[in-house]
N, CA, C and O atoms as a DFTB+ gen file, in Angstrom:
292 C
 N C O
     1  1      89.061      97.658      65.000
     2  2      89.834      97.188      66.138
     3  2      89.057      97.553      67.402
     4  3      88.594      98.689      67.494
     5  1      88.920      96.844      68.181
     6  2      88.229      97.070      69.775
     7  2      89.412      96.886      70.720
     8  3      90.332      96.072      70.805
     9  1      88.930      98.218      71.557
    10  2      89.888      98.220      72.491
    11  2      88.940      97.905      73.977
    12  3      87.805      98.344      74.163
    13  1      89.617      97.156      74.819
    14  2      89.178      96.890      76.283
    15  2      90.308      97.662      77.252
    16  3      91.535      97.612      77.175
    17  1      89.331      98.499      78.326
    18  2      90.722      98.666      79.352
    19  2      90.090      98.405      80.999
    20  3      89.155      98.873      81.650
    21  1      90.706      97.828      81.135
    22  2      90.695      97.446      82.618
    23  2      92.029      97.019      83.327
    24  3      93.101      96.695      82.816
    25  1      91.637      97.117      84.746
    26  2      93.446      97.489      85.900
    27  2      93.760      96.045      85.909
    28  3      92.960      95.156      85.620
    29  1      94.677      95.926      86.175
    30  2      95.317      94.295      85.864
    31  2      96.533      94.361      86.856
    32  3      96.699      95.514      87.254
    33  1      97.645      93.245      87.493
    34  2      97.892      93.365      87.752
    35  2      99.550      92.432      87.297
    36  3      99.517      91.795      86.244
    37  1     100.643      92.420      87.973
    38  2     101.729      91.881      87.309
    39  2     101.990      90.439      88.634
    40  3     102.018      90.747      89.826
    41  1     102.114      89.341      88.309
    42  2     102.468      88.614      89.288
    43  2     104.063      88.732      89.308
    44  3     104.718      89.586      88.710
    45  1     104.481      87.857      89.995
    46  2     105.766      87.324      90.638
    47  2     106.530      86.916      89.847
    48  3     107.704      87.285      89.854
    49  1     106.118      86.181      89.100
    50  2     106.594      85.435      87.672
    51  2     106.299      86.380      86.664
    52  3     106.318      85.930      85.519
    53  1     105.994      87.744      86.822
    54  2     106.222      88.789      85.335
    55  2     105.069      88.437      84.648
    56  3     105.050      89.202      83.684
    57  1     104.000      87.641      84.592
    58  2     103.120      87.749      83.751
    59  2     101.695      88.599      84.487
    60  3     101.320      88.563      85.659
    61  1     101.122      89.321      83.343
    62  2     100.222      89.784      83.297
    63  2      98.989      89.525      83.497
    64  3      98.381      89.318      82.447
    65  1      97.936      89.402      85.098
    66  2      96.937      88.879      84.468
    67  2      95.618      89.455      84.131
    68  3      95.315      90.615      84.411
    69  1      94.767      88.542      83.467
    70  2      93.939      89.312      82.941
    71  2      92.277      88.856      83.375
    72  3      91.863      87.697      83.401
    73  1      91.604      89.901      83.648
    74  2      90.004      89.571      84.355
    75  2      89.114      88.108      83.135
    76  3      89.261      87.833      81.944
    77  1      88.721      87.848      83.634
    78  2      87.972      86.588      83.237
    79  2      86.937      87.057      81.800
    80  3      86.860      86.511      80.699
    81  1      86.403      87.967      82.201
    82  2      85.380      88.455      81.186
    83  2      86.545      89.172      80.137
    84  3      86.043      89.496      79.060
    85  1      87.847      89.441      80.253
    86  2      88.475      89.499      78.725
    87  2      88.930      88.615      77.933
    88  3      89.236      88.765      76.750
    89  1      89.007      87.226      78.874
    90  2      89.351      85.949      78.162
    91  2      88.396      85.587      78.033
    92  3      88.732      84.483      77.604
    93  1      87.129      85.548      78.033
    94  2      86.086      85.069      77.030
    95  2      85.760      86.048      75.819
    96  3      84.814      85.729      75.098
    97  1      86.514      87.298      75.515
    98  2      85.892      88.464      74.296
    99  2      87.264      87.869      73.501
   100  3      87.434      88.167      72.319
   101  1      88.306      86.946      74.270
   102  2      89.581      86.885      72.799
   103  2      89.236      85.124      72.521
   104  3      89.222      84.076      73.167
   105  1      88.965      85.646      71.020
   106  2      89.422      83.709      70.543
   107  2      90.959      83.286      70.844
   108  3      91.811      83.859      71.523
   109  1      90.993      82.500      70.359
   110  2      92.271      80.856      70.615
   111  2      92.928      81.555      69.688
   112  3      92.243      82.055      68.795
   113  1      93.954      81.699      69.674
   114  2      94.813      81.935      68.489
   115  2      95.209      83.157      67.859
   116  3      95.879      83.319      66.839
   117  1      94.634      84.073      68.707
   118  2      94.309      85.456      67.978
   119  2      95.766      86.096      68.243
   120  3      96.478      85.696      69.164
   121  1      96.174      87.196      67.295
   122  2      97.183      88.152      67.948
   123  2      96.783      89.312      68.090
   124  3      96.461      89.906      67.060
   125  1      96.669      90.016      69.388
   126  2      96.370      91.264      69.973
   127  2      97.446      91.979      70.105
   128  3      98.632      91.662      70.197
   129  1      96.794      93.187      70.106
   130  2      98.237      94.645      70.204
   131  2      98.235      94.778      71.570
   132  3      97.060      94.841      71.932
   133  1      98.850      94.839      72.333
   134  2      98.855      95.203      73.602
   135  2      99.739      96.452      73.881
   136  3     100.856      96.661      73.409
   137  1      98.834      97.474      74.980
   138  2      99.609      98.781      75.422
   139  2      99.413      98.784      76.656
   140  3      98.316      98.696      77.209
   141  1     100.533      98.894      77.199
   142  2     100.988      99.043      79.009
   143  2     100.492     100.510      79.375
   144  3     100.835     101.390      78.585
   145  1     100.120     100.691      79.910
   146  2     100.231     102.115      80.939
   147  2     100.363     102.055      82.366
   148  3      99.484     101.655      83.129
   149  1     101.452     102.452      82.680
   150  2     101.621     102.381      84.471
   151  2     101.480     103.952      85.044
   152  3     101.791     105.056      84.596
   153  1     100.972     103.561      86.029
   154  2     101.093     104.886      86.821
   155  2     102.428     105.272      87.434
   156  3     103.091     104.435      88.047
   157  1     102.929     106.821      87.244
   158  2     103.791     107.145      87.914
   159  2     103.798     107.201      89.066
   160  3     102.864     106.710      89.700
   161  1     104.756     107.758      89.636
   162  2     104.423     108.132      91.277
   163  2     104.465     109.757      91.108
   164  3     105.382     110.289      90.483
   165  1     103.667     110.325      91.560
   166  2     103.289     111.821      91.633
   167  2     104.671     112.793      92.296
   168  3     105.314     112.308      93.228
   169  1     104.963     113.867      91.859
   170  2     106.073     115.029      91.975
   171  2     106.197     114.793      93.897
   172  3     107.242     115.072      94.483
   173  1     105.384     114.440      94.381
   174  2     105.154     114.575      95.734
   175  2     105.555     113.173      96.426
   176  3     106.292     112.968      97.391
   177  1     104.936     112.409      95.734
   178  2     105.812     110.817      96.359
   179  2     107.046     110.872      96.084
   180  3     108.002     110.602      96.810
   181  1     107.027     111.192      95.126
   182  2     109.107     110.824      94.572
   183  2     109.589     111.947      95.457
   184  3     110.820     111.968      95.438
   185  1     109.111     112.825      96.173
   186  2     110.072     113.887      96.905
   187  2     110.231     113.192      98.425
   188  3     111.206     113.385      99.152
   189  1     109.301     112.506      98.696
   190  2     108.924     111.913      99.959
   191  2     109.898     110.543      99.813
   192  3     110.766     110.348     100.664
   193  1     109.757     109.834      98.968
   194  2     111.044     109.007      98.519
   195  2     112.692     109.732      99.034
   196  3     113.660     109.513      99.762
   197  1     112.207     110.589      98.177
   198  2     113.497     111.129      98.155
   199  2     114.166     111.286      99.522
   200  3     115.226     110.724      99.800
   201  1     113.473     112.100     100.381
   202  2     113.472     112.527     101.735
   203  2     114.100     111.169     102.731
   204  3     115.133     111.045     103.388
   205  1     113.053     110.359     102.500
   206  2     113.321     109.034     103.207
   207  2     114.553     108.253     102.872
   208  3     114.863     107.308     103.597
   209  1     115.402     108.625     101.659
   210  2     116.691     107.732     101.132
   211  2     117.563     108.288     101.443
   212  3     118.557     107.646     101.780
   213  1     117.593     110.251     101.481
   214  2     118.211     110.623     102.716
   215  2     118.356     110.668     104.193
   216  3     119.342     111.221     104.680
   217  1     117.493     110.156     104.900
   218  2     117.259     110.121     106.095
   219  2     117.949     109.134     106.438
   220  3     118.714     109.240     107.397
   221  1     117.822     107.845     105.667
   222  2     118.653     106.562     105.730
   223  2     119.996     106.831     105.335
   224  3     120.829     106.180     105.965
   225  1     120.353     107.459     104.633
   226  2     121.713     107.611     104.453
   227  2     122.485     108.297     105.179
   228  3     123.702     108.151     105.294
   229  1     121.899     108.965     105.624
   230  2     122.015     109.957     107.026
   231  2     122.791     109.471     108.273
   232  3     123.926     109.616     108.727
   233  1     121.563     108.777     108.645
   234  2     121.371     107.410     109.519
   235  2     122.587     106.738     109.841
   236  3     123.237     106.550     110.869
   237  1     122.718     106.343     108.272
   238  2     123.558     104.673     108.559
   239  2     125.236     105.857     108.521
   240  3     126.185     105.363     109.130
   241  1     125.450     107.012     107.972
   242  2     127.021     107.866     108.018
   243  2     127.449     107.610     109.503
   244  3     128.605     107.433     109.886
   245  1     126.263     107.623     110.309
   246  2     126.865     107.900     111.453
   247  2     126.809     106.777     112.630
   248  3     126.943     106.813     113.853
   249  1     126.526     105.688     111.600
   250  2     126.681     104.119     112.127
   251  2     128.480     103.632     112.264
   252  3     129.145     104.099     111.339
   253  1     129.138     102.933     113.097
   254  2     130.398     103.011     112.611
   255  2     130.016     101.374     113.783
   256  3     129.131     100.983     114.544
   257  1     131.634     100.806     113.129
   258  2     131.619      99.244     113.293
   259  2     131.909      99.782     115.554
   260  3     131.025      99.332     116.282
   261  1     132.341     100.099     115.821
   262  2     132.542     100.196     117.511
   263  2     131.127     100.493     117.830
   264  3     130.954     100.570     119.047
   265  1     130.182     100.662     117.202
   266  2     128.880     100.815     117.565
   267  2     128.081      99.494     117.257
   268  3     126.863      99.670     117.206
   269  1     128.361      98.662     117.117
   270  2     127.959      97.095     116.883
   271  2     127.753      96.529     118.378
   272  3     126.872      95.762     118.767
   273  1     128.726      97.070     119.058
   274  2     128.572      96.650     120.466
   275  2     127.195      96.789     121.203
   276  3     126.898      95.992     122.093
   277  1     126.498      97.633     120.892
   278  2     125.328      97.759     121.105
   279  2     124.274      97.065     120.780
   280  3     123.256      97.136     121.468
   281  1     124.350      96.270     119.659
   282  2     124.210      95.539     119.129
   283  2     123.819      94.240     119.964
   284  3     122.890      93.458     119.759
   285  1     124.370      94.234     120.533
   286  2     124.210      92.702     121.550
   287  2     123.761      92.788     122.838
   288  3     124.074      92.017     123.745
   289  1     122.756      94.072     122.948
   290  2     122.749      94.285     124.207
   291  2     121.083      93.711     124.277
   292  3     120.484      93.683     125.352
């Protein structure tokens, strides 16, 4: 079995695509095993996430509809 790995990316429509020089190493017809690996987001992004979904939530508690008026200014 030969394995190829190279970064690829996901379009819009969910499919996978794939660099040019791996569609010339697969014949017509073939069935391949395929394995995903995604990168996580590191202990440090997801805290920074985190941070930022509180900040917004924060934010918007102390949004109230009589403050819309401002709104139009």
């Amino acid at each position: 079995m030969k394995a190829y790995e190279f970064p690829a990316n996901v379009t819009t429509e969910g499919k996978i695509e794939l660099p040019d020089v791996i569609w010339q190493q697969l014949a017509n017809n073939q069935q391949v095993k395929v394995i995903i690996l995604v990168n996580e987001p590191t202990e440090e992004e997801q805290e920074e996430a985190a941070w930022q979904r509180l900040a917004a939530d924060q934010l918007l508690k102390g949004y109230s509809e009589d403050d819309a008026i401002y709104d139009t200014i």
